[in-house]
N, C-alpha and C positions, 0 to 999 in steps of 0.2 A: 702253844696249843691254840691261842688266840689268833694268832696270827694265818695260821692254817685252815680256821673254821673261816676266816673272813678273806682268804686267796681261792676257796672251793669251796662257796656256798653251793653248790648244785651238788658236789659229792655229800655232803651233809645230808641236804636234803632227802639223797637219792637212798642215804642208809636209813633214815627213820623214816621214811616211805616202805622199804624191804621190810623193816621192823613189825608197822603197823602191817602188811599184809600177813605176813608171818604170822602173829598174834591173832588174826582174825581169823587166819585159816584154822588158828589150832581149836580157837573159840567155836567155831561151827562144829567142827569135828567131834567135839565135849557136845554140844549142845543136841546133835544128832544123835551121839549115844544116848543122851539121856530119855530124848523122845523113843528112841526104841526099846527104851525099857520100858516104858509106860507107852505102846504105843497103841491102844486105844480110840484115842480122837485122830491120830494121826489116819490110823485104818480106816476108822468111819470116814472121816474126810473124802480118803480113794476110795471107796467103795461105795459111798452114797449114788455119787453121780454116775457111776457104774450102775448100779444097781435103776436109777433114773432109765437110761439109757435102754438096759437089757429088757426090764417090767415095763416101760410106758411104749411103747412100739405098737398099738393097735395098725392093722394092717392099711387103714387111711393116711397110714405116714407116710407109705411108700407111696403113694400116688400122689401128682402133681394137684397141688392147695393152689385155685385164683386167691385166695387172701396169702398166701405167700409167694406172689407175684409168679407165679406155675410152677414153683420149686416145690421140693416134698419136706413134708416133715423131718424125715430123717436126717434132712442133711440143714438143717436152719433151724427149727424148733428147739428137736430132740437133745444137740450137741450142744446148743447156746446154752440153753437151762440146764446141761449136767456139768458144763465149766461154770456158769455161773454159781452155779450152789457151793463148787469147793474153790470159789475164791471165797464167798463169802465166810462158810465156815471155816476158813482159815483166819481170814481178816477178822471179823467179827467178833471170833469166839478162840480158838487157839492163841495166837498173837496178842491178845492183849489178857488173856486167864493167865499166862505163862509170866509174864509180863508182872502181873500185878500180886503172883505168886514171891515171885523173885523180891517186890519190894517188901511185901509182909511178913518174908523170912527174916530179912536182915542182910541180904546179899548185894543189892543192889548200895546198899550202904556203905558195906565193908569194899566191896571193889573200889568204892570213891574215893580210898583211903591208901589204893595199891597204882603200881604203874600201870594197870589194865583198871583203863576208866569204864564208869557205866555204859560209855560208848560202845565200847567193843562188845561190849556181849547184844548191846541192841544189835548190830550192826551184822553178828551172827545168829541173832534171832530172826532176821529179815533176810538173809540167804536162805537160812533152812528154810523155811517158813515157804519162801518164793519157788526152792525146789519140789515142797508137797505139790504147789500147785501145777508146776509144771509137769509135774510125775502125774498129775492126775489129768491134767492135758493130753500130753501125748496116749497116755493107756486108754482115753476114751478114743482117739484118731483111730488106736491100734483095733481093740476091740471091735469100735465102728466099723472100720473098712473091711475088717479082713470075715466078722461073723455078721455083721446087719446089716450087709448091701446099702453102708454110707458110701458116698464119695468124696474122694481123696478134697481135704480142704487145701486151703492155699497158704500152706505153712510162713510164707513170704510175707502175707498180709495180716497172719492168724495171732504170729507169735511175735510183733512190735505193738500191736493191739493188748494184744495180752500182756507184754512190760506195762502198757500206761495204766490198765486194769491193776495192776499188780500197785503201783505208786499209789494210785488216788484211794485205793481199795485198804491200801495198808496203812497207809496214813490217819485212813478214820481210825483205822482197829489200834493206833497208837494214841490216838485223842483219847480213846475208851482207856487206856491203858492209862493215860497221864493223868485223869481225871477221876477214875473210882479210886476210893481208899481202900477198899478191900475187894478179896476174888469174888465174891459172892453179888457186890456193888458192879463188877466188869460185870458180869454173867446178865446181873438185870439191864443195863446198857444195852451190853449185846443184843438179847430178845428183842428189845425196844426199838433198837434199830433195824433189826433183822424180817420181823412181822410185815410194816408198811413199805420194807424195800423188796421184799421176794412178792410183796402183791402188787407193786410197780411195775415190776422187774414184768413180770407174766406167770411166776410160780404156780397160782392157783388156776389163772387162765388166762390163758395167750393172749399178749397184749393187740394181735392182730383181731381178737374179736371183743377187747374190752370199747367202752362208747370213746370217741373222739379227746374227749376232754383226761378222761383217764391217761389215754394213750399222750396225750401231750405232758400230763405232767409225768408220767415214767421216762418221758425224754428226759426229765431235768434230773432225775433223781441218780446218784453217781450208779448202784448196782443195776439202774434201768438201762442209762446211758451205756453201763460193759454192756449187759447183753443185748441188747441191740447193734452194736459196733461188734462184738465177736462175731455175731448173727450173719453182719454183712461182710465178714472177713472171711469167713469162714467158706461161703459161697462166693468166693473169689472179687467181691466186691467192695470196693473203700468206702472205710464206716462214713457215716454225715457227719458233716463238719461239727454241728451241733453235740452232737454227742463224743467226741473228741473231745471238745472244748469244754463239758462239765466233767469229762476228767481232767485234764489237765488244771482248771479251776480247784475243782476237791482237793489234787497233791497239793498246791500250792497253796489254799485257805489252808487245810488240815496238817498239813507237816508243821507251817509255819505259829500255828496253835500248839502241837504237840509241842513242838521245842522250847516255845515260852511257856507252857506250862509243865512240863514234864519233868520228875522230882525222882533224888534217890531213896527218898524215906520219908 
């Protein structure tokens, strides 16, 4: 047998590769169930920014904004701020409540104990998790274009923007996760973080009309840096470098946090 693992190391490799897919796939699939029995937060999620979307449409959206460079609202404002909201309520607040559920129960424990490590189920908490958002992406595209006279965004530039959103994004909501002791400790995190980034971001009001200096630090801040980059994706144009680079900073600071501090129990 020895002899065999050490003539076809790549077949080895290649079956507990098959394995861990395997097990992960199944892990999502458990995990999605579960969210749809309680889906709730899930629903809010998709329908918030829906709801963004359908309600905040004053008839000044459709018409060409000088402060957003003669583009209209509807296709740069409206869209940016209703993805932005359900990455964040994903990251923020689902992802790491779920999360810190699991270690309070004792689950996260007991898996550390099985051949399905607490890896895997993170690893199915971060597909499903990335598919809300996605499902909440495309249904604002859908909605937009076909009932609110948006125009068709640049799915080509929309949806690699939206992976690096999804990393940097989710990575804090695992820092929140590795670091409160209890759900109720995520949740205050959560808000905490959620307040001063959706008023960076332009939540309360568009960072096109916030003073200079605001608008420079919501460049740095990671949920200002997505909607600004979805913003310009979305209007067929490549985000600024600058805001690329404090996501890709954020995955990289915050993953690397989470993993040295993140615990089964």
């Amino acid at each position: 047998m020895t002899v065999i693992e050490v003539r076809h190391p790549a077949r080895r490799l290649q079956r507990d590769s098959g394995a861990l897919v395997r097990t992960l796939a199944r892990l999502t699939v458990v995990e999605t169930r579960l969210m749809l029995r309680e889906v709730g937060p899930a629903l809010f999620t998709v329908l918030l920014p829906i709801a963004l979307l359908a309600f905040g449409l004053p008839a000044s959206t459709r018409r060409p904004d000088p402060a957003l460079g003669g583009h209209r609202g509807v296709d740069t404002v409206i869209p940016s701020m209703s993805v932005m909201v359900a990455m964040a309520m994903v990251a923020f607040f689902m992802l790491p409540v779920v999360l810190t559920t699991y270690r309070e129960k004792g689950v996260l424990r007991r898996l550390s104990t099985t051949p399905v490590r607490p890896a895997a189920l993170l690893g199915a908490q971060l597909l499903m998790n990335a598919g809300v958002v996605l499902f909440a992406t495309l249904l604002t595209v859908g909605i937009g274009v076909t009932a609110l006279d948006m125009r068709m965004p640049d799915l080509l530039l929309v949806l690699p923007t939206l992976a690096l959103g999804i990393l940097a994004l989710f990575a804090l909501g695992l820092v929140i996760a590795a670091t409160a002791g209890t759900v109720k400790a995520a949740s205050g995190y959560a808000l905490a973080l959620w307040f001063p980034s959706a008023f960076f971001a332009g939540l309360w009001v568009p960072v096109e009309y916030l003073p200079a200096v605001l608008r420079r630090i919501g460049d740095f801040t990671p949920l200002g840096a997505f909607r600004q980059a979805i913003q310009a994706a979305w209007i067929g144009e490549t985000p600024h470098a600058v805001h690329l680079l404090v996501l890709a900073a954020t995955f990289a600071a915050a993953s690397t946090l989470a993993v040295r501090t993140f615990r089964a129990g």
